[in-house]
C-alpha positions as CSV (number, residue, x, y, z in Angstrom):
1,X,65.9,-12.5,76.6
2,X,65.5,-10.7,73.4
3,X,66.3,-6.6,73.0
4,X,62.3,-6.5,72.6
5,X,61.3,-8.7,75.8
6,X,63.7,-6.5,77.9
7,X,61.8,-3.4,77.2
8,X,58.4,-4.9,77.3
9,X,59.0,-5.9,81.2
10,X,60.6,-2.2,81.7
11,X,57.6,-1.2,80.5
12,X,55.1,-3.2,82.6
13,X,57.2,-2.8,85.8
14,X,57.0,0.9,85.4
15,X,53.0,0.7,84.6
16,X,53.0,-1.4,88.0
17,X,54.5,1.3,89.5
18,X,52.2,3.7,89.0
19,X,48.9,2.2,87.9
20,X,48.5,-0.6,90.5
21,X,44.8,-0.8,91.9
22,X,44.4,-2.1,95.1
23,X,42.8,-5.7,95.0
24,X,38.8,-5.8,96.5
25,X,37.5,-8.9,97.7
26,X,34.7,-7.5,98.2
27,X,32.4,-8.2,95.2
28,X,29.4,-5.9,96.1
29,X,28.9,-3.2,93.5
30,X,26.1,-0.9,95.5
31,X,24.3,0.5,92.6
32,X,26.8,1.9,89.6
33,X,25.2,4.6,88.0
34,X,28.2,5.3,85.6
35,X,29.7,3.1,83.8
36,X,33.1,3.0,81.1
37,X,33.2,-0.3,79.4
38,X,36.6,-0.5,77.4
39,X,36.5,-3.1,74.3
40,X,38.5,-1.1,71.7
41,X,40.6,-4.2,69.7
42,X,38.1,-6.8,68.8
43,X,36.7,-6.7,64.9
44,X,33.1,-5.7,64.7
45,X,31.7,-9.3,64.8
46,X,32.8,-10.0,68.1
47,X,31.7,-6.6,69.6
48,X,28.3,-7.5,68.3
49,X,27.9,-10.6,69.2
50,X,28.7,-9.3,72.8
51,X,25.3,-7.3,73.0
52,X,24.4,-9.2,76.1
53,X,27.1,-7.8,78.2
54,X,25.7,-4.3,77.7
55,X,21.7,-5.1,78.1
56,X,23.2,-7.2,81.5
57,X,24.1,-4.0,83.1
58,X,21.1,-2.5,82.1
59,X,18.8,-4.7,83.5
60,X,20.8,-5.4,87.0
61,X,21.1,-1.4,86.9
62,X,18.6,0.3,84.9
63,X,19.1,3.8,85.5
64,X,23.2,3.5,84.5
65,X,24.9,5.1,82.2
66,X,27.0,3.2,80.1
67,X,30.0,4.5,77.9
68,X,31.8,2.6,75.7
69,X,35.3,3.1,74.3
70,X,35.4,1.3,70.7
71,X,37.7,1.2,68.3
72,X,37.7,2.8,64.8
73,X,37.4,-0.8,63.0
74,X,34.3,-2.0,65.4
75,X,32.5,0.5,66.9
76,X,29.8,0.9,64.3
77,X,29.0,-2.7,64.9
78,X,27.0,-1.0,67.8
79,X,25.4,2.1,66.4
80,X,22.3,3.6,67.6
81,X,22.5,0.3,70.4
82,X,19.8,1.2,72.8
83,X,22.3,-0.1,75.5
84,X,25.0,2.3,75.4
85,X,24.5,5.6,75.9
86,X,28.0,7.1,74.6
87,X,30.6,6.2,72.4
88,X,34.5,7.1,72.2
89,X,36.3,5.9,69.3
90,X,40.2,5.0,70.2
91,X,42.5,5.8,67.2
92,X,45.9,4.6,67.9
93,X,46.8,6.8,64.7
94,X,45.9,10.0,66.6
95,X,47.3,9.1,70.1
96,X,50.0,12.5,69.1
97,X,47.5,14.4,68.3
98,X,47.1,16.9,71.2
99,X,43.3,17.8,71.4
100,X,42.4,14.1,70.9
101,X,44.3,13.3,73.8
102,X,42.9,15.7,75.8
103,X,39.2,14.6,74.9
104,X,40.6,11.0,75.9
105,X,42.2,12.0,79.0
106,X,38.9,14.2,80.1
107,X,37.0,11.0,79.7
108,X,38.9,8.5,81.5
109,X,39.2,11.3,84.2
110,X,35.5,11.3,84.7
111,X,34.1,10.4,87.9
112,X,33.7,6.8,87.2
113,X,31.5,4.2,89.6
114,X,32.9,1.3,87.5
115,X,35.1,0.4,84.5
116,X,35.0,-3.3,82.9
117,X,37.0,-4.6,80.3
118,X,35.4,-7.4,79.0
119,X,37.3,-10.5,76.9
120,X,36.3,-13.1,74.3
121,X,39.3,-14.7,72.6
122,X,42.4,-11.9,73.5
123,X,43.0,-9.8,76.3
124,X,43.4,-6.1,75.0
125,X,46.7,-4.5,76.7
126,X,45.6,-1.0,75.4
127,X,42.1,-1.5,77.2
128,X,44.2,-2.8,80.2
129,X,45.8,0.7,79.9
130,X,43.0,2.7,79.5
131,X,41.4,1.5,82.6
132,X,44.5,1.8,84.5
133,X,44.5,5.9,83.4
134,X,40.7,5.8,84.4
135,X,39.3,7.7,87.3
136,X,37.4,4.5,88.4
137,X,35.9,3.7,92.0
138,X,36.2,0.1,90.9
139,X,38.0,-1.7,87.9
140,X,36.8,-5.3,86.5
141,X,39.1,-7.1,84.4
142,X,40.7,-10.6,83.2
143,X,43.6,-12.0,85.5
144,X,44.3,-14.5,82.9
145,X,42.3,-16.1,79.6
146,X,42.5,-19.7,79.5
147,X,45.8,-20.0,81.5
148,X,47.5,-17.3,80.4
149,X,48.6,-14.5,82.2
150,X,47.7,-11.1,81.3
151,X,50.5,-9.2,82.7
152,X,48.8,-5.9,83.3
153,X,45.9,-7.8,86.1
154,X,47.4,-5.3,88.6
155,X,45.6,-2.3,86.7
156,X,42.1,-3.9,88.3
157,X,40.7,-4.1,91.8
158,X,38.9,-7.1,90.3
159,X,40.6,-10.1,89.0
160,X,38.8,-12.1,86.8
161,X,39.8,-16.2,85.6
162,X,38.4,-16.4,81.9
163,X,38.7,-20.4,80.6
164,X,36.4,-21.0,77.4
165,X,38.2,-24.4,78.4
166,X,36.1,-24.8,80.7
167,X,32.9,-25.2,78.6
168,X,34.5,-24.9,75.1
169,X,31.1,-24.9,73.2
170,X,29.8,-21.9,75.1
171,X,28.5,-19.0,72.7
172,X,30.3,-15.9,73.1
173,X,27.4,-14.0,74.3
174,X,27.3,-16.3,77.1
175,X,30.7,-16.5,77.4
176,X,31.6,-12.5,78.1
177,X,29.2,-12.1,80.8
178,X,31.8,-14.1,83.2
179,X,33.7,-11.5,83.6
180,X,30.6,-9.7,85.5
181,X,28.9,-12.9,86.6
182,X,30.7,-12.9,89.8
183,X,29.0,-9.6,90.4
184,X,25.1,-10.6,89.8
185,X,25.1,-8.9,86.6
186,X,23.1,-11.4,84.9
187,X,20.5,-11.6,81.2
188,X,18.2,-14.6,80.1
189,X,18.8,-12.6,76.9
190,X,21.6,-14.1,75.3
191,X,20.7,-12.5,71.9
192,X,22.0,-9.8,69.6
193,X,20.4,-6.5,69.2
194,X,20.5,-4.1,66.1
195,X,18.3,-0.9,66.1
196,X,17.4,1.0,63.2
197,X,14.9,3.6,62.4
198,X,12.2,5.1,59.9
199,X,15.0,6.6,57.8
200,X,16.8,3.0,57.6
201,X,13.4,1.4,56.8
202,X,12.9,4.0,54.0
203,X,16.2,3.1,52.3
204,X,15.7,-0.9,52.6
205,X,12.1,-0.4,51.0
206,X,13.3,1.6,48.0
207,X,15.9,-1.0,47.3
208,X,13.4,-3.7,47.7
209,X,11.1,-1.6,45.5
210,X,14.3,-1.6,42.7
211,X,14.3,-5.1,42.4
212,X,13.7,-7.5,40.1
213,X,11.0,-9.3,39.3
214,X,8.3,-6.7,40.5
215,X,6.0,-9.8,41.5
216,X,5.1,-10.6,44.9
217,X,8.1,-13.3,45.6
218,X,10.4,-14.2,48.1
219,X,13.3,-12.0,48.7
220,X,16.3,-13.7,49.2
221,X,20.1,-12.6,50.5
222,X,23.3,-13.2,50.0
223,X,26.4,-12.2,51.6
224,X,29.5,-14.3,50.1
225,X,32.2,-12.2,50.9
226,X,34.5,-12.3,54.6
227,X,37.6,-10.9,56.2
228,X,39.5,-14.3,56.6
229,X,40.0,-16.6,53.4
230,X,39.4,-19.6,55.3
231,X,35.8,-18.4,56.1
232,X,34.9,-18.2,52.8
233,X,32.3,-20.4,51.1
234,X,33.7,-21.2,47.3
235,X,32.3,-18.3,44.9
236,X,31.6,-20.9,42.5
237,X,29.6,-22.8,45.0
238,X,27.5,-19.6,45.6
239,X,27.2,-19.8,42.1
240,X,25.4,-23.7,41.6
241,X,22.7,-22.4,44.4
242,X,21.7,-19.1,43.2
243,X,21.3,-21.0,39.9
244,X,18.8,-24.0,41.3
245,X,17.0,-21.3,43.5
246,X,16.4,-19.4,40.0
247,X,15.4,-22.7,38.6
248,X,13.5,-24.0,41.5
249,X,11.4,-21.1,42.2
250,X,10.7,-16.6,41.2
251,X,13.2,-14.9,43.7
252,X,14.1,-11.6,44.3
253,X,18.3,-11.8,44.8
254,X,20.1,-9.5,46.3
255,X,24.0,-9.1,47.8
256,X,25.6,-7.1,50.7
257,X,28.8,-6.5,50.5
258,X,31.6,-3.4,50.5
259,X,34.6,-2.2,48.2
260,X,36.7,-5.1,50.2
261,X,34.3,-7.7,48.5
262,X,34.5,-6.3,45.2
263,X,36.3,-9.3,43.1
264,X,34.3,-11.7,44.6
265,X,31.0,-9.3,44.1
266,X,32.5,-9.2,40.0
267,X,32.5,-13.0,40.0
268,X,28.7,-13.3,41.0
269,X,27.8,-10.7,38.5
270,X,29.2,-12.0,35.5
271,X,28.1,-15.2,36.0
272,X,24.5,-15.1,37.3
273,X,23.5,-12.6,39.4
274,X,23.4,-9.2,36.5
275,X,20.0,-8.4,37.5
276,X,20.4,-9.2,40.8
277,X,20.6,-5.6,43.8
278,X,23.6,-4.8,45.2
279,X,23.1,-3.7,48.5
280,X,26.7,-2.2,49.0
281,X,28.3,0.2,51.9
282,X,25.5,0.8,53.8
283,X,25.6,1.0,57.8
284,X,24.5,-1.5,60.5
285,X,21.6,-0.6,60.9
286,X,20.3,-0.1,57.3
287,X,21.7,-3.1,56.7
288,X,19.5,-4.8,59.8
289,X,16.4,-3.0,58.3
290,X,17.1,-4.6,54.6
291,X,17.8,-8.3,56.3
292,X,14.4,-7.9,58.3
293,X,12.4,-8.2,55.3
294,X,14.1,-10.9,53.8
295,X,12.8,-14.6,53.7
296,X,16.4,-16.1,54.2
297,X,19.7,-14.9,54.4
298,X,22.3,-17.1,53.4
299,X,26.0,-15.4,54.9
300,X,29.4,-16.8,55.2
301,X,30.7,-16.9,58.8
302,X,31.8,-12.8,59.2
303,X,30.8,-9.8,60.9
304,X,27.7,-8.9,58.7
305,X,26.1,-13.0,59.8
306,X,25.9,-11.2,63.5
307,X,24.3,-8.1,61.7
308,X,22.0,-10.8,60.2
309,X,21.8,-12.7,63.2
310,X,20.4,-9.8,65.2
311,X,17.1,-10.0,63.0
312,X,14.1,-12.7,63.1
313,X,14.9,-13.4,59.5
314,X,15.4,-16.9,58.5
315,X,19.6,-17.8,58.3
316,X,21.6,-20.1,56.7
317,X,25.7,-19.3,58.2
318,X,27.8,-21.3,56.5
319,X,30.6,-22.6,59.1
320,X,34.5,-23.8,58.0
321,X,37.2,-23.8,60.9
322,X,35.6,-21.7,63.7
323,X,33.4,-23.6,66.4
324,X,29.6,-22.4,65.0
325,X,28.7,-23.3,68.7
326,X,30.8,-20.4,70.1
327,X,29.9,-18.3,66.9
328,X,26.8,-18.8,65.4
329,X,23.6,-16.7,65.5
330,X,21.3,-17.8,68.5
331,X,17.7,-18.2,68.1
332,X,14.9,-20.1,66.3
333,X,15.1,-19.5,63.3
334,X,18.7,-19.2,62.6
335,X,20.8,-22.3,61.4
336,X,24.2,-23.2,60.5
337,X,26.3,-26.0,58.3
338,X,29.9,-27.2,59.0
339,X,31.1,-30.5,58.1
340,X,34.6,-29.8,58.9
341,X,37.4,-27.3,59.3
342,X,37.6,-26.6,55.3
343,X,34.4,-24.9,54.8
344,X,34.4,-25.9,51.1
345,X,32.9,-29.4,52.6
346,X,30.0,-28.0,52.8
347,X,27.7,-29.2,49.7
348,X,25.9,-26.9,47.5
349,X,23.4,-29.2,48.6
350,X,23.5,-29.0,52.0
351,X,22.9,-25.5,51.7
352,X,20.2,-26.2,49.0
353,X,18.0,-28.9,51.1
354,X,18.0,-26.4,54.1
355,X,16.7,-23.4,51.9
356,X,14.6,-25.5,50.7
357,X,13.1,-26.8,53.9
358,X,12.8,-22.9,55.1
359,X,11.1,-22.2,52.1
360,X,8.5,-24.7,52.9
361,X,8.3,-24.1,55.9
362,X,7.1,-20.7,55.7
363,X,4.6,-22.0,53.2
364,X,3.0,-24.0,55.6
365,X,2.8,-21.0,57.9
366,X,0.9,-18.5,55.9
367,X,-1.7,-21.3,55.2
């Protein structure tokens, strides 16, 4: 056993030690009325995408309180989220710094009815952690995610099995509510949710006002940028559909995006899309106001397709090596294309025949 390993069990045997919670077979709840849900790890996408969890709660216990402890790189995947009622951010880059850790410690000494960590595809030993430090009545968290262990189970009085294996085409938002399904905490609801207001509806409407053509036309958007490589539809394939759109029909084009897409943003512009709006660094929800007005949205498979995906807007995700059944926006009017684990399978004209068809659809409905 390596230098490394040696220290890692000294570590968890002394967290044992001290921060064992005694195991509950009893799975009543009573009625929670406030609640610390600890998902601090997971990239924005998947903390949006897990918007049923929190409007579960709320509807087994509608007069909770729920806090959440996020982490700086997600938790404005949930802002102004009519579900949660607080927000801590966890930095691990101030964990020295001595009056952040006392705000930290005064919340997770809080008189706490329950604490839940919930898991999609890795457990979060700093959440673990957290809820071990908590002032909790009761403590819900993964025993193990799809056979393995997670070492630091002793920190919960509730044990949860996690096993996507188990039905490996289940959607996320189904899938996180088995860590609280064993406790009636149930939704129908399986969709995302982003809220915005007048002020977000204000800034989409000048944009959409700045566009070009000023004709009545449909308003089309793009987002062609993503944080893994492999999830990225081929620039020059974004390029050949913008084109026949232009060609097929009068569009008004626009891109969403932020400084981390800005090559692939320069290689649009220079080719076709100059007069096209850049709809760049804005926040969830402006973004979610901008998106609702749109006929389609057409979005690699990334954090801002959930964004999209929260709206009633027409969407096109375009799908490479994750599973689009775990992943991909839920609802009527939302679609996706894979043809394999290379997402550069996917045709320009795959893409083009479903626009198409959404295009004509909505004719048909305004007549």
């Amino acid at each position: 056993m390596s230098l490394k390993d040696n220290f890692r069990k000294f570590i968890i045997n002394l967290l044992e030690k001290f921060l064992t919670a005694s195991e509950l077979s009893d799975r009543s709840l009573e009625n929670p009325k406030n609640i610390l849900v600890i998902r601090q790890h997971n990239q924005f996408g998947d903390l949006l995408a897990s918007v049923s969890l929190f409007r579960a709660i709320k509807e087994t216990y509608p007069n909770s309180r729920i806090t959440l402890i996020a982490s700086s790189q997600n938790y404005y995947a949930v802002d102004k989220n009519k579900f949660i009622d607080e927000i801590f951010i966890f930095k691990n880059n101030k964990i020295w710094v001595p009056n952040y850790i006392l705000r930290l410690k005064k919340l997770l000494r809080r008189d706490w009815d329950l604490t839940i960590v919930p898991v999609t595809v890795a457990v979060s030993l700093t959440s673990c952690i957290l809820t071990g430090l908590s002032k909790a009545k009761i403590k819900i968290g993964p025993k193990e995610l799809n056979g393995d262990k997670n070492n630091l189970a002793f920190v919960f009085n509730h044990r949860i099995k996690l096993d996507w294996r188990k039905c490996p085409d289940a959607h996320v938002s189904d899938f996180i509510l088995d860590i609280v399904r064993p406790f009636g905490i149930r939704t129908k609801n399986f969709g995302t949710s982003v809220f915005y207001d007048e002020t977000d509806i204000k800034l989409a409407n000048e944009f959409i006002d700045s566009l070009s053509p000023k004709d009545d036309c449909p308003l089309i958007g793009f987002h062609i940028g993503a944080g893994k490589q492999q999830n990225r539809w081929p620039l020059e394939k974004f390029v050949e559909l913008i084109e026949r759109i232009k060609t097929k029909m009068n569009t008004k084009i626009y891109f969403t995006g932020s400084d981390a897409d800005k090559d692939e943003l320069d290689f649009i512009k220079k080719r076709c899309c100059k007069e096209s709006g850049y709809f760049l660094n804005k926040s969830i929800p402006q973004l979610a106001a901008l998106i609702s007005q749109s006929n389609i949205f057409i979005t690699n498979d990334t954090g801002v397709m959930h964004v999209a995906g929260a709206t009633t807007t027409p969407q096109i995700s375009i799908f490479g090596p994750t599973n689009p059944f775990n992943w991909a926006p839920v609802g009527p009017t939302k679609y996706f294309l894979r043809k394999s684990e290379f997402v550069s399978d996917v045709s320009v004209d795959d893409v083009f025949d479903l626009f198409n068809y959404l295009i004509e659809k909505q004719k048909n409905e305004k007549r």
